[in-house]
mmCIF file of the C-alpha atoms, coordinates in Angstrom:
data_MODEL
# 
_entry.id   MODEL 
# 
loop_
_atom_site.group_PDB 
_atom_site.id 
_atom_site.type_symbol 
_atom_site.label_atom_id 
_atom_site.label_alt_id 
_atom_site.label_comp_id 
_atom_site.label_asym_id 
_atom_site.label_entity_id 
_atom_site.label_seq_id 
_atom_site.pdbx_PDB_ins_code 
_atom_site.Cartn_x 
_atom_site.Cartn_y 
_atom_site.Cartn_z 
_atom_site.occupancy 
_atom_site.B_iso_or_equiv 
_atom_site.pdbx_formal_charge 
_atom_site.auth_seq_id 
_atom_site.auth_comp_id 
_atom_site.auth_asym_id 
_atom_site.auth_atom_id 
_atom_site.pdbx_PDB_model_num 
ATOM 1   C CA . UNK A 1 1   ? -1.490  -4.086  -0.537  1.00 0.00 ? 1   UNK A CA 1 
ATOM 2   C CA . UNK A 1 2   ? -4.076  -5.423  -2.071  1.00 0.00 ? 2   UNK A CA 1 
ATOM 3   C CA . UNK A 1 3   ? -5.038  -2.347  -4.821  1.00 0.00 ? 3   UNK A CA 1 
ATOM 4   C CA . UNK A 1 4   ? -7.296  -2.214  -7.467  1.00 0.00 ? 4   UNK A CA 1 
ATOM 5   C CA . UNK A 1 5   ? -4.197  -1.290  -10.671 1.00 0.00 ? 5   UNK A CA 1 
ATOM 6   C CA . UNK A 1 6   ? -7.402  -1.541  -13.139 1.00 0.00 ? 6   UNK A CA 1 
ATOM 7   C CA . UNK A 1 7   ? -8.694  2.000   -11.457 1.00 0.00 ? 7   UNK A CA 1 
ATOM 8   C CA . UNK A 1 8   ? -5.799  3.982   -11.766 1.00 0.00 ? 8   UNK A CA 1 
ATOM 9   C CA . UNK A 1 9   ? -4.579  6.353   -14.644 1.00 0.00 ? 9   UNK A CA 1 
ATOM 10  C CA . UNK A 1 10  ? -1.626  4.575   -16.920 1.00 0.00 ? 10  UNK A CA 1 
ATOM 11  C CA . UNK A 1 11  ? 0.906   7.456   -15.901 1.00 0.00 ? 11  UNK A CA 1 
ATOM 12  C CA . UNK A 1 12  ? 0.355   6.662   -12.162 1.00 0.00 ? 12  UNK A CA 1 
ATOM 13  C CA . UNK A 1 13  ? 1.051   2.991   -13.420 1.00 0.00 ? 13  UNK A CA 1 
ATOM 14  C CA . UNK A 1 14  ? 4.479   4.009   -14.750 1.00 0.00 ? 14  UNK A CA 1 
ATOM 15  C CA . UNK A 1 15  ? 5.656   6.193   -11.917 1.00 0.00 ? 15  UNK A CA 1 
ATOM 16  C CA . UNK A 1 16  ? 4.247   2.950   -9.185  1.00 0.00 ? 16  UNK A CA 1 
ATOM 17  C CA . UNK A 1 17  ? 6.339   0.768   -11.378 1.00 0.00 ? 17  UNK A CA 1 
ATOM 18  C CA . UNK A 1 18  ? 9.310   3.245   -11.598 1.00 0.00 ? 18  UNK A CA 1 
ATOM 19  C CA . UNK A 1 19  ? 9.265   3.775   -7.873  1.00 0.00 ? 19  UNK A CA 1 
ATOM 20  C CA . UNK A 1 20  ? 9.953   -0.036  -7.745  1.00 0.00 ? 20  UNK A CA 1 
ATOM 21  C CA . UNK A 1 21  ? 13.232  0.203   -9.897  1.00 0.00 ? 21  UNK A CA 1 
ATOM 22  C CA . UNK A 1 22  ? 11.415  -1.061  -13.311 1.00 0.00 ? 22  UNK A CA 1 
ATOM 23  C CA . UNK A 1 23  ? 11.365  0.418   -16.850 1.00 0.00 ? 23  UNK A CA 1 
ATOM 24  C CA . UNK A 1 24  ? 7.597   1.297   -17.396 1.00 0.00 ? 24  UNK A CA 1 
ATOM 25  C CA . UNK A 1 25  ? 8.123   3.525   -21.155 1.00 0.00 ? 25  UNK A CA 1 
ATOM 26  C CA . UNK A 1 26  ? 5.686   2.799   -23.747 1.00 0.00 ? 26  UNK A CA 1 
ATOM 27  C CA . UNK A 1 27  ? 4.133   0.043   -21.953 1.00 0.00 ? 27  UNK A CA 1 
ATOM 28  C CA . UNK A 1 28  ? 0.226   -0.998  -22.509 1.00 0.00 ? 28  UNK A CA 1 
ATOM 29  C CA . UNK A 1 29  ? -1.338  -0.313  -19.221 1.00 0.00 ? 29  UNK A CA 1 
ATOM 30  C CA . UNK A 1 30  ? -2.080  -4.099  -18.733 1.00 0.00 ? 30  UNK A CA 1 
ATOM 31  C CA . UNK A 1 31  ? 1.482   -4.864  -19.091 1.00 0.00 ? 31  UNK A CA 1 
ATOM 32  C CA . UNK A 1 32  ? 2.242   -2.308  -16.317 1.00 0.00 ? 32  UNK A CA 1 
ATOM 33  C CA . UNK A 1 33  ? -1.013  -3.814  -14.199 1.00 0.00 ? 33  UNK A CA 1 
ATOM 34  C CA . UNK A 1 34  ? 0.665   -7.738  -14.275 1.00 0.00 ? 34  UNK A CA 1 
ATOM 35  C CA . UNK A 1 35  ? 4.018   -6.015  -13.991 1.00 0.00 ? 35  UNK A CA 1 
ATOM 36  C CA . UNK A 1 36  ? 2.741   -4.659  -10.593 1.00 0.00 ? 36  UNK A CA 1 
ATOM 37  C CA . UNK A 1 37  ? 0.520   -7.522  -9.955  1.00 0.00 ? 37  UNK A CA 1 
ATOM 38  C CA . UNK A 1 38  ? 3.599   -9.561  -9.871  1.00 0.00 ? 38  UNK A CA 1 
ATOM 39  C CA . UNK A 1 39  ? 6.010   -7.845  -8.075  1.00 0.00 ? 39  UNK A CA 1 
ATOM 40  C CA . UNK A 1 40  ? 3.015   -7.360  -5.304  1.00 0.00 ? 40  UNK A CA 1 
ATOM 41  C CA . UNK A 1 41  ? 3.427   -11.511 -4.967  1.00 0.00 ? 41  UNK A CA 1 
ATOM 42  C CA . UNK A 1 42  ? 6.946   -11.544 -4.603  1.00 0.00 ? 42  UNK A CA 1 
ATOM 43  C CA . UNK A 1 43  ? 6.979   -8.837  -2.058  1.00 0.00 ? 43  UNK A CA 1 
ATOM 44  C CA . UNK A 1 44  ? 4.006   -10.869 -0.268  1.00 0.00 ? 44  UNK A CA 1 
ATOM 45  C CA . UNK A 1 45  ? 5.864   -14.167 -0.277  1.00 0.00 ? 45  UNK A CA 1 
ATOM 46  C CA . UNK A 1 46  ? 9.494   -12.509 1.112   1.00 0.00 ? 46  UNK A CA 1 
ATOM 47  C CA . UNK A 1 47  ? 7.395   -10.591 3.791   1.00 0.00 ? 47  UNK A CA 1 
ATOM 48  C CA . UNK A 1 48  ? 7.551   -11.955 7.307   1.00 0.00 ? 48  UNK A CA 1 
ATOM 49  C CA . UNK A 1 49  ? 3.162   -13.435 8.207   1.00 0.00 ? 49  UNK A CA 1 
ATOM 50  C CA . UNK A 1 50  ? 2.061   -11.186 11.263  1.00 0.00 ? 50  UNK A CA 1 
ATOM 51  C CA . UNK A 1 51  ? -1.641  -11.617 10.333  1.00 0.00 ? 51  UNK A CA 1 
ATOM 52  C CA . UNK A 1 52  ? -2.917  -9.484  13.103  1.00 0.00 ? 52  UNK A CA 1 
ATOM 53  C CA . UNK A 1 53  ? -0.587  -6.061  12.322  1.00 0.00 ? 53  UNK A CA 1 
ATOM 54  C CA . UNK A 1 54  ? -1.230  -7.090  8.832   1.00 0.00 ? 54  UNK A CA 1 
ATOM 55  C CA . UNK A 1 55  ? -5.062  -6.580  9.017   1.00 0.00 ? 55  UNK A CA 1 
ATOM 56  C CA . UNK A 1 56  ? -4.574  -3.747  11.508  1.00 0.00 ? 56  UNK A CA 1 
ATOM 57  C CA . UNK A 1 57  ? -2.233  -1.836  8.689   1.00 0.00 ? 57  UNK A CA 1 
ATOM 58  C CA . UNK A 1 58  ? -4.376  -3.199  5.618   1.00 0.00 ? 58  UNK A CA 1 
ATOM 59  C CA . UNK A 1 59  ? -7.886  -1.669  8.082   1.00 0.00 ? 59  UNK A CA 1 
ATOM 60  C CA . UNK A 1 60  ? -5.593  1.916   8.937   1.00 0.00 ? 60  UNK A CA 1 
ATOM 61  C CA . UNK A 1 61  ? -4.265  2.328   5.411   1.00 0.00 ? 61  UNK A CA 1 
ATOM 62  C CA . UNK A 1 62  ? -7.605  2.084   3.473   1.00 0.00 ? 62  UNK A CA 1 
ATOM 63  C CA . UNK A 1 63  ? -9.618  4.457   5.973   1.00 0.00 ? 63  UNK A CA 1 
ATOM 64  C CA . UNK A 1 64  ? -6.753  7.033   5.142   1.00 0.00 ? 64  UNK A CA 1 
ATOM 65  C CA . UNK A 1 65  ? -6.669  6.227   1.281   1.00 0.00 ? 65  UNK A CA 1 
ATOM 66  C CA . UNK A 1 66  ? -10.418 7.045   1.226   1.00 0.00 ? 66  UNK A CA 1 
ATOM 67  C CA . UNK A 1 67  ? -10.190 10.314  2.555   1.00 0.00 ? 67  UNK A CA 1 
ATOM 68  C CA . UNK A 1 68  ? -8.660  11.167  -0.510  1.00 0.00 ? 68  UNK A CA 1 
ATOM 69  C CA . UNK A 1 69  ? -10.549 12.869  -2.956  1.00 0.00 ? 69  UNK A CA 1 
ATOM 70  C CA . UNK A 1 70  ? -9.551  11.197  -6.258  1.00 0.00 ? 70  UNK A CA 1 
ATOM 71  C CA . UNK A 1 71  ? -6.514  9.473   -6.536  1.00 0.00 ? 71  UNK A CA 1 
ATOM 72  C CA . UNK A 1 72  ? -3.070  10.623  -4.514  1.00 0.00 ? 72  UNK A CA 1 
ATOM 73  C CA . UNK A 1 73  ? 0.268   10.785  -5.801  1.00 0.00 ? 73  UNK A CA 1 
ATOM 74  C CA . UNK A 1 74  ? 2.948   7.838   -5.966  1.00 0.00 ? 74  UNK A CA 1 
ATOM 75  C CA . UNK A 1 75  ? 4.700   10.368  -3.696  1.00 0.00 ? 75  UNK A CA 1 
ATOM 76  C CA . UNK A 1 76  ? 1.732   10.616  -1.456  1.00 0.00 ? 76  UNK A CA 1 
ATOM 77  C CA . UNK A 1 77  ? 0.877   7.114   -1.200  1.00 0.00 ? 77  UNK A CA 1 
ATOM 78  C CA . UNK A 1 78  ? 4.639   6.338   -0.279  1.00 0.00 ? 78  UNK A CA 1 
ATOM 79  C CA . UNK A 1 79  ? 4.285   9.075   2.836   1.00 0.00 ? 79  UNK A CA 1 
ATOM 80  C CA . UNK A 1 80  ? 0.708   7.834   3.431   1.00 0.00 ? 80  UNK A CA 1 
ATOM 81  C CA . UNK A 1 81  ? 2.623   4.543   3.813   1.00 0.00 ? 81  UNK A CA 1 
ATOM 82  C CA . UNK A 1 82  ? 5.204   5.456   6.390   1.00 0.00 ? 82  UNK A CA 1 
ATOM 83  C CA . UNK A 1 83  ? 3.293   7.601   8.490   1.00 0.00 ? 83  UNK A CA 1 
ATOM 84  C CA . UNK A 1 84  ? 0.474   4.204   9.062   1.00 0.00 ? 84  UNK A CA 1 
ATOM 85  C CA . UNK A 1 85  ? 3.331   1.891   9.853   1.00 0.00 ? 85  UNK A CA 1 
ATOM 86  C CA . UNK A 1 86  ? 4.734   4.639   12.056  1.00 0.00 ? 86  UNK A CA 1 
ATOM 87  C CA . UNK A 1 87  ? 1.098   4.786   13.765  1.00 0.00 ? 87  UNK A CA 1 
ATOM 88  C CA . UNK A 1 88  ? 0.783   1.358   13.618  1.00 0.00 ? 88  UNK A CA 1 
ATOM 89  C CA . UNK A 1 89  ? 4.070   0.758   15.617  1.00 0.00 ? 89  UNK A CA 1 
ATOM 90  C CA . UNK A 1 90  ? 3.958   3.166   18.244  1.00 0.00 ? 90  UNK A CA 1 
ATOM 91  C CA . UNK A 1 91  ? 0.821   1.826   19.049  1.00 0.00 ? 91  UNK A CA 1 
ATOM 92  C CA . UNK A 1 92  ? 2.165   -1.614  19.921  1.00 0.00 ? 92  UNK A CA 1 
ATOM 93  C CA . UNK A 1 93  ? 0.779   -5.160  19.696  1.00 0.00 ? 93  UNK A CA 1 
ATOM 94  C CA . UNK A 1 94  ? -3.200  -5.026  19.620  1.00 0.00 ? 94  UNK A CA 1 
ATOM 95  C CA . UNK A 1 95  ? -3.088  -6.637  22.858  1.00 0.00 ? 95  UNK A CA 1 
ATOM 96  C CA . UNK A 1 96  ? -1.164  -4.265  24.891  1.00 0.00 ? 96  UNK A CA 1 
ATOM 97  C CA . UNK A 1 97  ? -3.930  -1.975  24.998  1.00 0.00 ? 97  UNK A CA 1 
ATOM 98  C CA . UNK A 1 98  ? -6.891  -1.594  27.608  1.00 0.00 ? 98  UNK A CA 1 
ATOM 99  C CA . UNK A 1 99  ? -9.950  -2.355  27.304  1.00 0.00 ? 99  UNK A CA 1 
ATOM 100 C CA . UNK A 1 100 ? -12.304 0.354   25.222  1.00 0.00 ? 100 UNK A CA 1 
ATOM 101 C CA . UNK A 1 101 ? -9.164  2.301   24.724  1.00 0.00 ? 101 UNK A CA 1 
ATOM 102 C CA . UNK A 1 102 ? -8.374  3.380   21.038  1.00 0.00 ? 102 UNK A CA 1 
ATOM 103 C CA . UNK A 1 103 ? -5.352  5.399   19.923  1.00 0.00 ? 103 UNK A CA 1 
# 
């Protein structure tokens, strides 16, 4: 997903790291960063390449992240999540489209 772990609080840290199954008490917030940072590359390398819905979700996702305020919940992030690969999806392949037509 390609996010910046240095900008975010340490508690939001622990409760990314906790959604993801892993025991994040009394960690130093680095640990929890590389912690992240590495689970991040395994979940890249298992993931099927589809470059093009990759760079349409990665383009969707951050437009909606930056309406946000400040920072969003783990909880919030998670529905933010869904609801762009939902969008993303029900829009179809890029190419299905017409021309100068946007969803």
């Amino acid at each position: 997903m390609g996010t910046d772990y240095a900008l975010l609080k340490r508690s939001t840290l622990k409760e990314l790291l906790e959604a993801r199954g892993a025991i994040a008490s009394n960690k130093a917030k680095a640990v929890l960063i590389t912690e992240l940072m590495e689970g991040d590359r395994v979940a890249a390398a298992a993931a099927p390449r589809m470059e093009g819905q990759t760079h349409e979700f990665t383009a969707e996702f951050r437009a909606r992240m930056a309406l946000f305020p400040e920072p969003p919940s783990t909880e919030m992030v998670n529905r933010l999540f869904g609801d762009v690969q939902e969008y993303i999806m029900a829009r179809g392949p890029p190419g299905n489209q017409q021309a100068g037509e946007r969803a």
